[in-house]
MARPARO-802870 format. One record per residue: residue in three letters; x, y, z of N, C-alpha, C in turn. Coordinates in pm, whole numbers, plus 50000, padded with zeros to 5 digits. Layout:
<guvexs>
- Ala_X_Y_Z_X_Y_Z_X_Y_Z
...
</guvexs>
This chain:
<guvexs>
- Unk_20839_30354_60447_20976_30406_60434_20973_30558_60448
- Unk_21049_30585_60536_21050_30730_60558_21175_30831_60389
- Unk_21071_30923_60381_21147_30981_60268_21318_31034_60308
- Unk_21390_31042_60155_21499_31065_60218_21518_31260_60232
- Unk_21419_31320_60205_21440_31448_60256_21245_31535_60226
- Unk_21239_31636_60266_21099_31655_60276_21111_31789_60114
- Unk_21015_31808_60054_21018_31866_59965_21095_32005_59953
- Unk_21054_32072_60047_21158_32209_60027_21298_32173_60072
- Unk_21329_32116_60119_21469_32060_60121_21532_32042_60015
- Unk_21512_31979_59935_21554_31958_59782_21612_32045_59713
- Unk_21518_32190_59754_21608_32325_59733_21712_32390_59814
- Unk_21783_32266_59876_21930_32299_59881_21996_32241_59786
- Unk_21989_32177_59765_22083_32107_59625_22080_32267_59514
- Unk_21947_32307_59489_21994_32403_59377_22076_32534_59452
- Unk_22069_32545_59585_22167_32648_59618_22274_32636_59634
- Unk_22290_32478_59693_22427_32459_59698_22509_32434_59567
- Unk_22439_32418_59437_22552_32416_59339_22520_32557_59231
- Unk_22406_32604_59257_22419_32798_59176_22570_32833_59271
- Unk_22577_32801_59415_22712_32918_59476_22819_32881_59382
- Unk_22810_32726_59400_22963_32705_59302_22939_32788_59216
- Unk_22891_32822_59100_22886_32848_58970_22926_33007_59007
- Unk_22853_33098_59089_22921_33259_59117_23043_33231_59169
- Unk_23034_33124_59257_23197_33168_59364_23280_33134_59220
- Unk_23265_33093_59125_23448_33099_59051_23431_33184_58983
- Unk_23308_33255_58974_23323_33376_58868_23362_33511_58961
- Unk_23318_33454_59105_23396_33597_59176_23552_33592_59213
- Unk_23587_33447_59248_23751_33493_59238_23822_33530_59143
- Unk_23892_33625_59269_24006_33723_59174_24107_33614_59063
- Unk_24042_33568_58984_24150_33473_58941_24111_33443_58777
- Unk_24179_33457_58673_24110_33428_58549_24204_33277_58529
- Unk_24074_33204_58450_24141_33048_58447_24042_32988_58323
- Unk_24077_32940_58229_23952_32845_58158_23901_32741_58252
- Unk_24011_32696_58344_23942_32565_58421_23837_32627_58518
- Unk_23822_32742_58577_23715_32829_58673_23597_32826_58547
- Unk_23598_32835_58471_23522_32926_58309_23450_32806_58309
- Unk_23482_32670_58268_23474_32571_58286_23342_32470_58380
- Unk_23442_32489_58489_23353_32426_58603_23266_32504_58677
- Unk_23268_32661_58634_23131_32746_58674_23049_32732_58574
- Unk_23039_32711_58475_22926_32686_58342_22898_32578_58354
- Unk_22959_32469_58419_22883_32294_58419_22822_32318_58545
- Unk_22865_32388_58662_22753_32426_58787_22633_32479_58781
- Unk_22654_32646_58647_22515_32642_58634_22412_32583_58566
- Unk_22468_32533_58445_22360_32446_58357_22352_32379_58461
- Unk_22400_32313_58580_22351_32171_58656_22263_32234_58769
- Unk_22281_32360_58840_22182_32457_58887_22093_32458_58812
- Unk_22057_32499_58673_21900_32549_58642_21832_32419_58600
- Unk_21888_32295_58573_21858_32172_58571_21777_32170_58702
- Unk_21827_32173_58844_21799_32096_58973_21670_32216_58944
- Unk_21678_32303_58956_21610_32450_58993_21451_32371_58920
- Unk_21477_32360_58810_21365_32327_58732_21303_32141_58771
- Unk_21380_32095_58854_21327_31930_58850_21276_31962_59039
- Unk_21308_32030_59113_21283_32064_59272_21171_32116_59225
- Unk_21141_32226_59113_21025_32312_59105_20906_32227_59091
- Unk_20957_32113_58982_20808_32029_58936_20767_31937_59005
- Unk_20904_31874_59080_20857_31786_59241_20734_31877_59309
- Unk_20790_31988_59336_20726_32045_59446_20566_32079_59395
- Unk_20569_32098_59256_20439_32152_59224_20313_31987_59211
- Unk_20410_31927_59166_20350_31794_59152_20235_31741_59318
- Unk_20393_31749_59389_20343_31744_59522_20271_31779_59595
- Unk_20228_31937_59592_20130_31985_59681_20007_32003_59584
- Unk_20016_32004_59494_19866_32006_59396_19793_31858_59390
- Unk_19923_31744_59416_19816_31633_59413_19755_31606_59566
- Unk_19838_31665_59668_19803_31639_59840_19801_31787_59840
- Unk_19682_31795_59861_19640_31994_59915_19692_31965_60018
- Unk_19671_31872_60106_19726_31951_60269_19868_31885_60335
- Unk_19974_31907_60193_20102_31840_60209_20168_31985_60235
- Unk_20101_32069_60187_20187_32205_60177_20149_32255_60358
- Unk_20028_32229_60452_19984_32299_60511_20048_32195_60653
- Unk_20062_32058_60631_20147_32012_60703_20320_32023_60706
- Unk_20330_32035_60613_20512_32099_60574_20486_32238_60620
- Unk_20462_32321_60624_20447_32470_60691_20440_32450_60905
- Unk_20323_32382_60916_20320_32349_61052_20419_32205_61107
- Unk_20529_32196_61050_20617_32071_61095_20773_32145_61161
- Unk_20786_32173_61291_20878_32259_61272_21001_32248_61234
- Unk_21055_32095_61207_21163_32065_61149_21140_32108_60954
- Unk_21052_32128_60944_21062_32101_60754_21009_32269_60741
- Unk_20944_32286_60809_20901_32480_60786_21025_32571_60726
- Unk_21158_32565_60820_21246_32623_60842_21298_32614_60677
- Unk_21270_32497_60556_21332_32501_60470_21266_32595_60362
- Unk_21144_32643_60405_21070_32721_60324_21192_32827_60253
- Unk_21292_32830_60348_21430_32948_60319_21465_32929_60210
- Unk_21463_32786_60197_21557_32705_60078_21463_32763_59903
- Unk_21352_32707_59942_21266_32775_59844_21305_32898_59785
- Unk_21260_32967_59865_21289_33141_59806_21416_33147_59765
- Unk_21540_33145_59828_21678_33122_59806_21701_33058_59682
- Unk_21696_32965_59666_21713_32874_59489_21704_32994_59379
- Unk_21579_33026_59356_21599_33100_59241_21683_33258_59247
- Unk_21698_33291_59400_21804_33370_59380_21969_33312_59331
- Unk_21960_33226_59444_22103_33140_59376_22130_33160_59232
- Unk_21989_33075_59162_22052_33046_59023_22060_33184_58938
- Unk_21990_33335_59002_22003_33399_58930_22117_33462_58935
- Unk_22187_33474_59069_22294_33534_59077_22407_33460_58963
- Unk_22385_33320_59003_22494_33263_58902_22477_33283_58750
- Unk_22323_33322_58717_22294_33374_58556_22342_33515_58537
- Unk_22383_33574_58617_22457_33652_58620_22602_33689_58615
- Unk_22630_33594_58677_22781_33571_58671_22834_33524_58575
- Unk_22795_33362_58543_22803_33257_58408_22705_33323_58314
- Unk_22626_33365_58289_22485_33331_58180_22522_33402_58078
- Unk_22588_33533_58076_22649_33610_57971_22747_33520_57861
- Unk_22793_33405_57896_22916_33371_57807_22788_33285_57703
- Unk_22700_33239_57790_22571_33145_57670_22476_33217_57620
- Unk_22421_33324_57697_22318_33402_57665_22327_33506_57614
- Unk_22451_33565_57650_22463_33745_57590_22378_33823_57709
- Unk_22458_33948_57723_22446_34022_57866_22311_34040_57855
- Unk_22227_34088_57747_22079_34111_57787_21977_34031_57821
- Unk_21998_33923_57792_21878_33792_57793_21954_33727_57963
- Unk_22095_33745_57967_22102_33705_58128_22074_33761_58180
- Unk_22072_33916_58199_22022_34036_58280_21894_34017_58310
- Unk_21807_33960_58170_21679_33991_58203_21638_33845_58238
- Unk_21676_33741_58319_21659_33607_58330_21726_33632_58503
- Unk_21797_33691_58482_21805_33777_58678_21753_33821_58685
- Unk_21651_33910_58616_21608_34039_58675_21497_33915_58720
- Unk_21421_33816_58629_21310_33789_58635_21326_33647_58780
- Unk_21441_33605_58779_21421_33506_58922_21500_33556_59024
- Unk_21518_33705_59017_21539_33825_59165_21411_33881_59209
- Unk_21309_33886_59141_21191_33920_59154_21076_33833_59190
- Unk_21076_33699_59156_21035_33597_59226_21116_33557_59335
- Unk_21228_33560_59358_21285_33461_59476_21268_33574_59580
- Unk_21223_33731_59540_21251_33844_59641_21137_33833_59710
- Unk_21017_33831_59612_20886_33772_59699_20871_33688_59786
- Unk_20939_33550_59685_20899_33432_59799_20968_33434_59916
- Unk_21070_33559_59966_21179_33530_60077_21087_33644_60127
- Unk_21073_33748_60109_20985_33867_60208_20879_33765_60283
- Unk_20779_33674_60172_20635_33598_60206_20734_33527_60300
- Unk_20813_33466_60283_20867_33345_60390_20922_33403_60539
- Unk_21009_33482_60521_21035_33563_60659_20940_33576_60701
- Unk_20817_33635_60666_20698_33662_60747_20656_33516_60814
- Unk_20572_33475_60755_20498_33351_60774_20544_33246_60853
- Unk_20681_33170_60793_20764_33066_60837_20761_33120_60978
- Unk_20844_33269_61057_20814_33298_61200_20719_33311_61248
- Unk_20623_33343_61193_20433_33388_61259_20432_33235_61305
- Unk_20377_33158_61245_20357_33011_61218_20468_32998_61373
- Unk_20563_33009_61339_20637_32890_61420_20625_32990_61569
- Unk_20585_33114_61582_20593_33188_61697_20429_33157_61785
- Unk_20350_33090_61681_20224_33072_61713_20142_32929_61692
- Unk_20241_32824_61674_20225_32742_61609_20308_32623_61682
- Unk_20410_32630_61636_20475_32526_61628_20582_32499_61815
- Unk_20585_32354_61837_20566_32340_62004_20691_32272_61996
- Unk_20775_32343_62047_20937_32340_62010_20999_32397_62231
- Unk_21072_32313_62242_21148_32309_62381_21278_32447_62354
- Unk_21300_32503_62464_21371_32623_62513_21483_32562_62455
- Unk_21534_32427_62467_21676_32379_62424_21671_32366_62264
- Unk_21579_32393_62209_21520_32305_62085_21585_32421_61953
- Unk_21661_32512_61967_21739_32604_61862_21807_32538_61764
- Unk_21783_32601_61645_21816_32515_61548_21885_32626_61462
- Unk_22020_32592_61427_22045_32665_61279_21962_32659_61178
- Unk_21853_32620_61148_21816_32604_61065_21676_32690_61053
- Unk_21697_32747_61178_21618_32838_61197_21655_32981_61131
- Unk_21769_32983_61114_21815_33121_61011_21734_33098_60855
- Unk_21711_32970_60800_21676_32976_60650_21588_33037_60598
- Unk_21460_33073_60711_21346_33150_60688_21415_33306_60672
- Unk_21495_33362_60715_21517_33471_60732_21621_33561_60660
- Unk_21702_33437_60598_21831_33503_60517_21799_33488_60398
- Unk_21703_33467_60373_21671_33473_60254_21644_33649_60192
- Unk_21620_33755_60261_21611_33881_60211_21757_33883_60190
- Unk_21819_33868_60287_21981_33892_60247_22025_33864_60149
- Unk_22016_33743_60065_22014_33678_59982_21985_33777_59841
- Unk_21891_33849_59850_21819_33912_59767_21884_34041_59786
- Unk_21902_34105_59897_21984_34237_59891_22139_34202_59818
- Unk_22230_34105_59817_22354_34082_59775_22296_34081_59599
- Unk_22226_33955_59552_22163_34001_59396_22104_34066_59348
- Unk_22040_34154_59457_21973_34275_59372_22093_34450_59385
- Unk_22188_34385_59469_22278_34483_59446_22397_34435_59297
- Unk_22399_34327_59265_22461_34338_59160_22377_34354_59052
- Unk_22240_34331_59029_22190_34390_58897_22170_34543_58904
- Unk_22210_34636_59022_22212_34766_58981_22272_34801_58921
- Unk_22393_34762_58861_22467_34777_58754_22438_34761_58665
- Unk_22335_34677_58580_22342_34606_58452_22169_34686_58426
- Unk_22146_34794_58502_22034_34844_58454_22033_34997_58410
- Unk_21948_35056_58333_21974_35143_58263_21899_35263_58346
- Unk_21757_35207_58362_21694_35358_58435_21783_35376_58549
- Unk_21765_35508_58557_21850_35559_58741_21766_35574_58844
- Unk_21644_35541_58802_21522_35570_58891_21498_35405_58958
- Unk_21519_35335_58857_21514_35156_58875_21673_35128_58974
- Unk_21757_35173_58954_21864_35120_59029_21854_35236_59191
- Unk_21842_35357_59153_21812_35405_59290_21716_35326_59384
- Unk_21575_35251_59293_21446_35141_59403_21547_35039_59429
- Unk_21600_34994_59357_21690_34862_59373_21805_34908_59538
- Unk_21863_34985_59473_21979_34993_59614_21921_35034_59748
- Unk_21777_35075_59738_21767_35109_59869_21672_35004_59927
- Unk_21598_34939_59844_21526_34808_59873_21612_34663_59908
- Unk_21748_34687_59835_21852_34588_59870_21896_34641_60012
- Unk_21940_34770_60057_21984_34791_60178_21908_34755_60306
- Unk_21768_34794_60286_21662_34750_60335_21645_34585_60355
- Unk_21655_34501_60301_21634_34364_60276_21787_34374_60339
- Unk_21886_34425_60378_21957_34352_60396_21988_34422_60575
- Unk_21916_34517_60617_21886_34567_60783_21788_34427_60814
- Unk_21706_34394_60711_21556_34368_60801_21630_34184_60837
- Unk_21710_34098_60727_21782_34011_60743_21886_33998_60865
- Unk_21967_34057_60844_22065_34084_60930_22026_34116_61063
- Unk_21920_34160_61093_21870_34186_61233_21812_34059_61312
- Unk_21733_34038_61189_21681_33893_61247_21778_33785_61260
- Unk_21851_33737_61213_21962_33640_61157_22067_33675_61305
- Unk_22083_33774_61345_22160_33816_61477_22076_33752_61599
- Unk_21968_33785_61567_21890_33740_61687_21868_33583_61720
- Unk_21862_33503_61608_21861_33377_61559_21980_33282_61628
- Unk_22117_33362_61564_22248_33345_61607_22219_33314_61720
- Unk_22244_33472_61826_22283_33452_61953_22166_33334_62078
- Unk_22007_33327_62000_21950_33204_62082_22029_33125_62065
- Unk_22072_33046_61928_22153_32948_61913_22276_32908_61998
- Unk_22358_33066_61967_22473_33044_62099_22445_32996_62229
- Unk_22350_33046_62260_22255_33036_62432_22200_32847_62470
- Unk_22205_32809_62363_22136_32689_62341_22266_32614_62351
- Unk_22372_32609_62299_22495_32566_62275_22614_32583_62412
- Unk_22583_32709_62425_22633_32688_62584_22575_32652_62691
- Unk_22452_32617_62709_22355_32569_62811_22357_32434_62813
- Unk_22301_32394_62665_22309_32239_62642_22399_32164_62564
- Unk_22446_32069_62567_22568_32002_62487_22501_31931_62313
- Unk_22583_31985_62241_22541_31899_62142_22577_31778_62125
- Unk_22508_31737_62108_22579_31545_62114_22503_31488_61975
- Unk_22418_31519_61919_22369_31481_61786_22433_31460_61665
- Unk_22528_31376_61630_22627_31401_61536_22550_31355_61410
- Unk_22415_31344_61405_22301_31397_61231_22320_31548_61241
- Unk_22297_31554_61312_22264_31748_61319_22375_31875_61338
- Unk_22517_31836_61322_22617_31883_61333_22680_31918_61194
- Unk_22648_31906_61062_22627_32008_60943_22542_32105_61026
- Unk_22437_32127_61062_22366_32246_61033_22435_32353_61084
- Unk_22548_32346_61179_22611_32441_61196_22685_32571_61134
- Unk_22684_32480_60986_22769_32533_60894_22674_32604_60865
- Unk_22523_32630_60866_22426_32736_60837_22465_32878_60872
- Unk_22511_32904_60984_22546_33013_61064_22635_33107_60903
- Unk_22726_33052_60884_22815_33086_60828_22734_33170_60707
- Unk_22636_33098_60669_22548_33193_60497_22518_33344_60562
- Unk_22472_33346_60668_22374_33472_60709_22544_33584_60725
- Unk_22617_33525_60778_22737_33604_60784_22841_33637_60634
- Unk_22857_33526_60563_22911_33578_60435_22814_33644_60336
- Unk_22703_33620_60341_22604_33649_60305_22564_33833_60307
- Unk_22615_33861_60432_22574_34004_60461_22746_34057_60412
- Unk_22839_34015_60413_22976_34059_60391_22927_34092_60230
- Unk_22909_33970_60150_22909_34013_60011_22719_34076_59967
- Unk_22642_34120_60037_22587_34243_60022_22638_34384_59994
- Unk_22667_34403_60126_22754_34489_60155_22843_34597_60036
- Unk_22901_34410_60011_23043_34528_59919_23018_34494_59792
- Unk_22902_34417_59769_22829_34437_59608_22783_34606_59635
- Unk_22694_34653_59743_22640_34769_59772_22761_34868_59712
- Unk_22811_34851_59790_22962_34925_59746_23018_34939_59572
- Unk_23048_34855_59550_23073_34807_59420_22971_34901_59301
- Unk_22884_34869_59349_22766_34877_59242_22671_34987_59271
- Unk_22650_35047_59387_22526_35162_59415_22582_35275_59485
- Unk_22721_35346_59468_22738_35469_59496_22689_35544_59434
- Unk_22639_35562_59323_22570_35678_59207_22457_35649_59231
- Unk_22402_35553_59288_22220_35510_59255_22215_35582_59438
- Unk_22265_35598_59520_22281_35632_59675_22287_35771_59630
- Unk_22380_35850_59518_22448_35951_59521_22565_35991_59706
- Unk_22627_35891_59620_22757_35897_59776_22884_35892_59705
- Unk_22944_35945_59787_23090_35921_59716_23088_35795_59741
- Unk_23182_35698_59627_23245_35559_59657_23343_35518_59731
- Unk_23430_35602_59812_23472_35594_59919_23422_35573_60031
- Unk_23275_35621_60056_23206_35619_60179_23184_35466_60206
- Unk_23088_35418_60050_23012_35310_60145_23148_35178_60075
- Unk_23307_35190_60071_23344_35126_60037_23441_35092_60191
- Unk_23425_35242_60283_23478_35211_60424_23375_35125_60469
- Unk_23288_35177_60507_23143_35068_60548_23168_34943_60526
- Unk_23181_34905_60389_23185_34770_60383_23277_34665_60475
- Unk_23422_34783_60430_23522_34644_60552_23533_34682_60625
- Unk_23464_34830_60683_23460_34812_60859_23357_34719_60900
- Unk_23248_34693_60812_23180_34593_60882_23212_34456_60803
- Unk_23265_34448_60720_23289_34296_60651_23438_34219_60712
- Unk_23522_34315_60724_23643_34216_60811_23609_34159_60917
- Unk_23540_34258_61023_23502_34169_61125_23400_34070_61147
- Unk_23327_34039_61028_23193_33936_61000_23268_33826_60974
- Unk_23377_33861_60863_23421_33749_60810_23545_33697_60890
- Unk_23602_33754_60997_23634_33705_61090_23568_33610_61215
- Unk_23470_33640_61202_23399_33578_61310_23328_33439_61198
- Unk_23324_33477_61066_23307_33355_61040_23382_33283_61056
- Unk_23576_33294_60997_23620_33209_61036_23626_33116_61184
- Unk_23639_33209_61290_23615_33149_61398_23502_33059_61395
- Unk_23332_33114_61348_23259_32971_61388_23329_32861_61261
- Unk_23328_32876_61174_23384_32747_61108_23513_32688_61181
- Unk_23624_32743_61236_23704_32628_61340_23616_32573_61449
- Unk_23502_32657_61549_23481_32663_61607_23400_32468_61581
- Unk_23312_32486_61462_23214_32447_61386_23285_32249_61373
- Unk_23441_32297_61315_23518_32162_61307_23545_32114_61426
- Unk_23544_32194_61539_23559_32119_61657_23459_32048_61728
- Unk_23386_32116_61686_23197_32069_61734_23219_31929_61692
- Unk_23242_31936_61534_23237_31794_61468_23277_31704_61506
- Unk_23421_31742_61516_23563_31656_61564_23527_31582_61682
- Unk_23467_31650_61827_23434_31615_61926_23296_31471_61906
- Unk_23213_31521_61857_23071_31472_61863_23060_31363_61725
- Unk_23143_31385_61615_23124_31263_61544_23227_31185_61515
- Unk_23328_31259_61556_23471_31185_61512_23456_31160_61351
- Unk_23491_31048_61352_23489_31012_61195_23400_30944_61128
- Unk_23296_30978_61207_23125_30879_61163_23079_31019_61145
- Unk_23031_31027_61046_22926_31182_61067_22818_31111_60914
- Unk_22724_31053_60982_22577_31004_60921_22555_31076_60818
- Unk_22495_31027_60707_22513_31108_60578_22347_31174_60637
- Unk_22300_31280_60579_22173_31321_60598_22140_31431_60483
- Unk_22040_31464_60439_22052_31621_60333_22120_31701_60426
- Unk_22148_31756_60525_22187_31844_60587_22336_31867_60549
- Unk_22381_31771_60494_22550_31799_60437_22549_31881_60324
- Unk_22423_31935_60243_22434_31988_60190_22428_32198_60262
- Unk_22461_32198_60391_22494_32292_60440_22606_32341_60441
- Unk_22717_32235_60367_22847_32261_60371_22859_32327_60218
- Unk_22749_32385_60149_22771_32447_60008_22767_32587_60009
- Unk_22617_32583_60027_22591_32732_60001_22639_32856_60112
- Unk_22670_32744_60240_22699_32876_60340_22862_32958_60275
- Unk_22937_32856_60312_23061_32839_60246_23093_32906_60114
- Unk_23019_32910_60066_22991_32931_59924_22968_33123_59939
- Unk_22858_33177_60021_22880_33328_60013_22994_33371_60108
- Unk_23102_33261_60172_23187_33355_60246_23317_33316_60136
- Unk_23302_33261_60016_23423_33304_59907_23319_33455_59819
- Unk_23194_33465_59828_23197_33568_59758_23205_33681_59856
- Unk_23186_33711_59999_23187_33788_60083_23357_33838_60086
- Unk_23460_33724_60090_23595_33701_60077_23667_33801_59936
- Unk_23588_33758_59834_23632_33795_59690_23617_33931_59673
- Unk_23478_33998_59764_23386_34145_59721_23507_34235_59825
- Unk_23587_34164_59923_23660_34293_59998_23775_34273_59949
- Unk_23815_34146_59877_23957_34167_59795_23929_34264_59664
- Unk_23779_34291_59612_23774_34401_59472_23759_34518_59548
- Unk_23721_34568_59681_23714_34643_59753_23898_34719_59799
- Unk_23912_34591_59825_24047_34684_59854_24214_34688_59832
- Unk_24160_34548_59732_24303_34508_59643_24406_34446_59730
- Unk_24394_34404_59862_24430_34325_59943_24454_34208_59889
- Unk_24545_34137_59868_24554_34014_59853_24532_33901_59944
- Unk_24563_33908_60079_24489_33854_60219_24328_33780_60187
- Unk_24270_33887_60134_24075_33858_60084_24088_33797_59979
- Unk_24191_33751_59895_24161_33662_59745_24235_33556_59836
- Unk_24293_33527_59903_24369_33370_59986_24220_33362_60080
- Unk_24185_33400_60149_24092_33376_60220_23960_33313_60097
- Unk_23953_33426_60053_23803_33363_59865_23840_33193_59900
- Unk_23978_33179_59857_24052_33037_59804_24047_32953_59886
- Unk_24027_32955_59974_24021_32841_60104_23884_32839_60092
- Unk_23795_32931_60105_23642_32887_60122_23640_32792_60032
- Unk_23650_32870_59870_23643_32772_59744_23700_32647_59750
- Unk_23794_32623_59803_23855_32476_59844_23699_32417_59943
- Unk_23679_32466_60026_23618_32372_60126_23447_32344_60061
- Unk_23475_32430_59945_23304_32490_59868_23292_32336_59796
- Unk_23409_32335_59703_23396_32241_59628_23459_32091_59692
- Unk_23485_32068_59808_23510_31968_59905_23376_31907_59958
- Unk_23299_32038_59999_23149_32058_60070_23042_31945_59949
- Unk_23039_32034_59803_22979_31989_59743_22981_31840_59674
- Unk_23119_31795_59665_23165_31680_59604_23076_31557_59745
- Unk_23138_31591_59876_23053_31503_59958_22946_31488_59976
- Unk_22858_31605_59950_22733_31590_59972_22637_31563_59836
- Unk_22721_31531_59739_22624_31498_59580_22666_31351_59637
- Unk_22798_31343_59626_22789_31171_59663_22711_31127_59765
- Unk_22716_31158_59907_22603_31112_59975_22484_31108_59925
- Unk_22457_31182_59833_22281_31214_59824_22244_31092_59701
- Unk_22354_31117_59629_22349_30996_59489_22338_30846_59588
- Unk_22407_30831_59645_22407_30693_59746_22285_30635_59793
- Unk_22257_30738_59889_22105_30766_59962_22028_30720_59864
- Unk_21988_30803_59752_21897_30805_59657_21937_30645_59596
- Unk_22070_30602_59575_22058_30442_59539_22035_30337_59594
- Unk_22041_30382_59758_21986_30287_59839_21813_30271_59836
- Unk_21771_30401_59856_21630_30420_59874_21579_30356_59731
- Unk_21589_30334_59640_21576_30298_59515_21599_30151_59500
- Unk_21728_30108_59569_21707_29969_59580_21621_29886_59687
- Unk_21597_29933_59828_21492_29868_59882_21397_29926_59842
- Unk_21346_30000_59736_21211_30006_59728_21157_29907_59578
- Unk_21259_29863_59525_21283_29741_59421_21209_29643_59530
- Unk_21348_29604_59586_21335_29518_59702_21164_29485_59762
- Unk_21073_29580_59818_21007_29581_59881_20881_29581_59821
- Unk_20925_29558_59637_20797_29551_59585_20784_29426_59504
- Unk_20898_29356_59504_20906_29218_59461_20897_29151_59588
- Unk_20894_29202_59678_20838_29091_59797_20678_29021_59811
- Unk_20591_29157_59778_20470_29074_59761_20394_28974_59651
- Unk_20489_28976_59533_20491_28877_59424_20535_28779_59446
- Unk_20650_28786_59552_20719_28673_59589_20607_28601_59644
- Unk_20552_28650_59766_20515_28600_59875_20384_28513_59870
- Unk_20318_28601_59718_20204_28543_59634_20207_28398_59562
- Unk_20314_28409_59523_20355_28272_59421_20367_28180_59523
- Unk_20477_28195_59634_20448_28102_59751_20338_28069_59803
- Unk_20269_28144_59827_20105_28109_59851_20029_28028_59778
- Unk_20043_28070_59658_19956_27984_59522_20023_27837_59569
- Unk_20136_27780_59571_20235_27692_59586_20172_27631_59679
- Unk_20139_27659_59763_20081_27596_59912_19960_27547_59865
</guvexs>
């Protein structure tokens, strides 16, 4: 029986439900019911965070060379992203939520401590995951994959949360390393993640997609783009004094470059439903990959939310609100698929182990 997803995969589930848990703490919107259903996201984030972690450790310590075939597989490499990413996820959301359970210092310092691991494992992964697959892995000119961004947005990832703990820190010497190591992590992302993009585009207009398993991953595109929007205007927000800039400066920056990102996200997401519309109609195969409809989605309500605190626009808190609609649409389908999956796989594997008892007793019988 083929598994129903490969180990680093798994760590989409914890990214896709840490976003829920920030995206309601970033809309402009105060509600007990947001208060609510972002505190049951993250306790259910550091839950997954911690049961993906012990899978995974379980896994490659009992098969040494499970880790070295998942690295050289070029479909399962690409999730190495997912890895590093998770514990940023959940820290951002311990950031957001963790103060109402923990009190600001013990969440601060529970971000500080899985911004600093997930920052590593995404620098180690950008590297490697491309070396490997640039030297390695035997992949066709047509063969572009969104999913080829996961290795790479992961610094981004880390520049957007390590620009909001510049706030919540005291040295000025620690938030000045922070904002310029976040700006940095978020050139060296963004460069690559462009480059990623436009093969993809090239691949998409050359060859037709007709794969309607593989038509979530589209929705990948969308993280590396909201993703760099709410960098950006966390940067803004949070590191004009640690820059020494006026806060006007890097607060133009932000939506001269964040309106038009997050415009072009919207476009690939219509773009994205038409893909669908065309190629699966109303069959679209459950796969882990539906869990792409979380986390991308998920930084373009906080990318959405950071230029409505940016510029008091109300336009950017309706826009937040539609992502968040499609965030928590995204996530509701893809826990149910996965719960399903997981009850099917669970029942033929019942199934398939009372067969040889069966088959025994019949034998004896004979």
């Amino acid at each position: 029986m083929t598994p129903l997803a490969s180990t680093p995969q798994w760590f989409t589930t914890v990214m896709g439900t840490a976003i829920v848990a920030t995206s309601t703490a970033a809309l402009p919107v105060d509600s007990w019911l947001l208060d609510l259903v972002g505190s049951a996201f993250w306790i259910l984030a550091c839950g997954l965070l911690i049961v993906a972690t012990a899978h995974m450790a379980w896994r490659y310590t009992t098969d040494r060379s499970a880790l070295r075939t998942d690295l050289h597989d070029p479909t399962t490499a690409p999730f190495f992203g997912a890895v590093a990413m998770a514990p940023l996820a959940v820290g951002g959301a311990t950031a957001a939520v963790g103060p109402r359970f923990l009190g600001d210092h013990l969440a601060t310092s529970a971000d500080a401590a899985l911004w600093i691991v997930g920052s590593v494992l995404a620098v180690i992964v950008a590297v490697v995951v491309p070396a490997v697959q640039f030297t390695s892995h035997q992949v066709d000119t047509a063969a572009a994959n969104p999913a080829w961004l996961l290795p790479v947005v992961g610094p981004m990832v880390s520049a957007a949360t390590g620009a909001v703990l510049i706030g919540r820190v005291d040295s000025a010497a620690v938030a000045q390393a922070l904002a310029y190591t976040s700006l940095a992590l978020f050139g060296a992302s963004g460069l690559a993640a462009a480059l990623v993009t436009a093969s993809l585009w090239w691949r998409l207009a050359h060859h037709q997609h007709a794969d309607a398993a593989t038509v979530p991953s589209l929705w990948i595109v969308l993280g590396p783009l909201g993703q760099s929007v709410t960098a950006l205007t966390m940067l803004a927000l949070y590191a004009p004094a640690a820059f020494g800039l006026d806060p006007a400066i890097l607060n133009v920056a932000a939506v001269l470059y964040g309106v038009p990102v997050l415009g072009f996200a919207l476009a690939w997401l219509a773009l994205s439903i038409v893909v669908a519309a065309r190629v699966a109609g109303r069959r679209l195969p459950y796969s882990m990959g539906w869990w792409a409809f979380t986390f991308p989605v998920g930084t373009c309500v906080t990318g959405a939310a950071g230029l409505a605190a940016i510029t008091g626009a109300a336009v950017f808190a309706w826009v937040a609100g539609f992502f968040a609609v499609l965030l928590i649409l995204g996530w509701c389908a893809s826990a149910v698929g996965t719960a399903r999956a997981l009850a099917t796989r669970r029942a033929a594997r019942g199934k398939s182990a009372r067969l040889p008892s069966s088959a025994g007793r019949v034998g004896a019988a004979v």
